[in-house]
C-alpha positions as CSV (number, residue, x, y, z in Angstrom):
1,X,44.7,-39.0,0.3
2,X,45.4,-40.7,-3.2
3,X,43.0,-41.3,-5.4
4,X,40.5,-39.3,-2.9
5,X,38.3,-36.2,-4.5
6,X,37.8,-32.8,-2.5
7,X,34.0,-32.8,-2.0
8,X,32.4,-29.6,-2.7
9,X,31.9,-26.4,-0.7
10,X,28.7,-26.1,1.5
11,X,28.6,-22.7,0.0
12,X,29.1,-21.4,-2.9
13,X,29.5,-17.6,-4.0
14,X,27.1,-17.6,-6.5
15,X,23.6,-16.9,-4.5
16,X,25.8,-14.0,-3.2
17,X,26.4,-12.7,-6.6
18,X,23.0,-12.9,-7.7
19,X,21.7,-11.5,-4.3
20,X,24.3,-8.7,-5.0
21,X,23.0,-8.2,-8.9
22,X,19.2,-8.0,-7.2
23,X,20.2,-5.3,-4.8
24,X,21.8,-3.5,-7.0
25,X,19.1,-3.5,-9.6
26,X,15.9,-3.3,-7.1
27,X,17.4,-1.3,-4.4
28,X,17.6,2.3,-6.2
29,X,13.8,2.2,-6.9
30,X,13.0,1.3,-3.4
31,X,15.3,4.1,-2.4
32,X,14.0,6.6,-4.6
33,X,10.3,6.1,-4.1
34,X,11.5,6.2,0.1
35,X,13.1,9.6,-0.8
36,X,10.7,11.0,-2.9
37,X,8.6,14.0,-1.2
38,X,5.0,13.1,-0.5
39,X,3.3,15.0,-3.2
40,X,1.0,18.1,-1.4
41,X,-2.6,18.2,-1.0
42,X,-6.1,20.3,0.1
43,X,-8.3,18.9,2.6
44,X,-11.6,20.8,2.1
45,X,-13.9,19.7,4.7
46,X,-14.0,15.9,5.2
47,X,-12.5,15.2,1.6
48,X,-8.9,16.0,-0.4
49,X,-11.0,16.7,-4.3
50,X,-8.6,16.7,-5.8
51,X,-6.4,13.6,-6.9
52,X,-2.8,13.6,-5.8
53,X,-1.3,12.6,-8.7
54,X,-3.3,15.1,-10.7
55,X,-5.5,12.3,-12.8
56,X,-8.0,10.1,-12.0
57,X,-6.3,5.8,-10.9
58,X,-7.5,2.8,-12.7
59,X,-10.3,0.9,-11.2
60,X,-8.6,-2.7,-12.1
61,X,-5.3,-1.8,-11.0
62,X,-7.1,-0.3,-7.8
63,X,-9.2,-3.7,-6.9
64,X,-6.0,-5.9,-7.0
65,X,-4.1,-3.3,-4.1
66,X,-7.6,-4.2,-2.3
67,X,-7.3,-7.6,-2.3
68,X,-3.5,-8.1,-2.2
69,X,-2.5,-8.9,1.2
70,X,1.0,-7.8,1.1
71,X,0.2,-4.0,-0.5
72,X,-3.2,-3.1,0.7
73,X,-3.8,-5.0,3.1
74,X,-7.4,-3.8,3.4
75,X,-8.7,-7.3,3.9
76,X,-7.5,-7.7,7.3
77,X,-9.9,-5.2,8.3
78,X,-13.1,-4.5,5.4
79,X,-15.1,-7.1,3.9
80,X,-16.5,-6.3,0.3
81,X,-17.3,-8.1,-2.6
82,X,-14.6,-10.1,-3.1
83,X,-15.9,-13.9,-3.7
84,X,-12.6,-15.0,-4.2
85,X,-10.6,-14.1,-0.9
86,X,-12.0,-16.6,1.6
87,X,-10.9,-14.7,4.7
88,X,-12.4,-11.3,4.9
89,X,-12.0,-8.7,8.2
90,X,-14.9,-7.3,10.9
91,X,-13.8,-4.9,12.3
92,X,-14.0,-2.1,9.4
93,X,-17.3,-0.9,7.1
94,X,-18.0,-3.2,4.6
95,X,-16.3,-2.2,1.4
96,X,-19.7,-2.8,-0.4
97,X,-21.5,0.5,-1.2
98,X,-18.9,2.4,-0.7
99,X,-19.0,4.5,-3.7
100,X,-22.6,5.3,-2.7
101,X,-21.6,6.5,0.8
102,X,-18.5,8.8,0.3
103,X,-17.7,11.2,-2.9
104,X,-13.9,10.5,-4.1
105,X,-12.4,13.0,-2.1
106,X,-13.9,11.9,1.0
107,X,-12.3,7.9,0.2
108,X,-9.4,9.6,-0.6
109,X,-9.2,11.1,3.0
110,X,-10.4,8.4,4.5
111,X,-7.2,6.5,3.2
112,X,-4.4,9.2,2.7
113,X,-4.8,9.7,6.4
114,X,-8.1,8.6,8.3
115,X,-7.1,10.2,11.0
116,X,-7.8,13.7,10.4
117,X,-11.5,12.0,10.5
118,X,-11.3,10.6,13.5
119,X,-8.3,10.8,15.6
120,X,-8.6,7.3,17.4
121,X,-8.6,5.5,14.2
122,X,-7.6,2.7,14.2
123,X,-7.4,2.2,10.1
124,X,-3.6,3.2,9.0
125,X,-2.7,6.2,6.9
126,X,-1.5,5.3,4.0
127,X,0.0,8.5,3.0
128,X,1.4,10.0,6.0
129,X,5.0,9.8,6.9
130,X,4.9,12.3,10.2
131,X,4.2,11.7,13.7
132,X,3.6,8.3,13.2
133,X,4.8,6.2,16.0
134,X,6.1,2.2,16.5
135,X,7.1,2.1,12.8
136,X,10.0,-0.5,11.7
137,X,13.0,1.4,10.8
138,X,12.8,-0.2,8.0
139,X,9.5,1.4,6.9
140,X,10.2,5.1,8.3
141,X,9.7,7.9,6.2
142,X,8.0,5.6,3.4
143,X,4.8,5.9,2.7
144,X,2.3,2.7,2.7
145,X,1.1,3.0,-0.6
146,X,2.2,5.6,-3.5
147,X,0.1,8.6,-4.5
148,X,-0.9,6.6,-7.8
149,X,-1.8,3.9,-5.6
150,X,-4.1,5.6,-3.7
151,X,-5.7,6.9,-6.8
152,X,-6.1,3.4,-8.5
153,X,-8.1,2.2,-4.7
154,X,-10.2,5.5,-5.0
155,X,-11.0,5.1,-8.8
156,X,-11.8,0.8,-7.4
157,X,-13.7,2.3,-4.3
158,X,-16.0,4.8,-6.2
159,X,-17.2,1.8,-8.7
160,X,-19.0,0.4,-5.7
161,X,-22.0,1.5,-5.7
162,X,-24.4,-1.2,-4.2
């Protein structure tokens, strides 16, 4: 029509672009961390004593995995004390005291793989890739949290002491 103006696309190719550029940038990290071996470790008992990256984690960077619900997810199941988060689980030990109950190789074991503990566990490993079953494909062969995660939630778990 004369004198009429084309309205606009619906859709435009620029979200694809910028999804593509995201991808491309985030992707490779995600891969690489998914590809990297798990890093070995000694069992000695009921504990791994020694820390899997080889140095002690950071308490601070350890309390926010805690009490982040989309890494940790410890919440869902422990209580501590965490006045802030609202919602807390019942069905775990309270978090409280922990550092008083368990050395750091025994916390450590109890998260890299609780299972080797007790084998009806129903707390996740969080550094076991094997025999696992009812994983999402997309989560296969990853790890929950890294080995320097792990060691920042030990180095956060051994400061509580009361």
């Amino acid at each position: 029509m004369a004198g009429s103006r084309r309205s606009r696309p619906k859709c435009s190719a620029e979200p694809l672009w910028a999804a593509a550029l995201l991808l491309a940038v985030f992707a490779p990290a995600d891969q690489a961390r998914a590809q990297a071996p798990l890093r070995p470790y000694t069992v000695v008992g009921n504990a791994i004593p020694e820390p899997l990256t080889g140095k002690r984690g950071d308490a601070a960077r350890g309390r926010a995995i805690v009490t982040n619900r989309q890494v940790g997810l410890c919440l869902l199941c422990h209580s501590g004390p965490f006045p802030e988060e609202k919602f807390q689980g019942t069905l775990a030990p309270n978090l409280a005291g922990a550092g008083a109950r368990w050395s750091e190789g025994q916390l450590r074991l109890r998260i890299v793989d609780s299972s080797r503990l007790s084998p009806d566990t129903m707390m996740p490993s969080y550094y076991r890739v094997d025999g696992l079953t009812r994983v999402a494909p997309a989560f296969a062969g990853k790890p929950v949290l890294s080995a320097e995660q792990i060691e920042d939630v030990v180095a956060y778990l051994v400061t509580l002491r009361e």
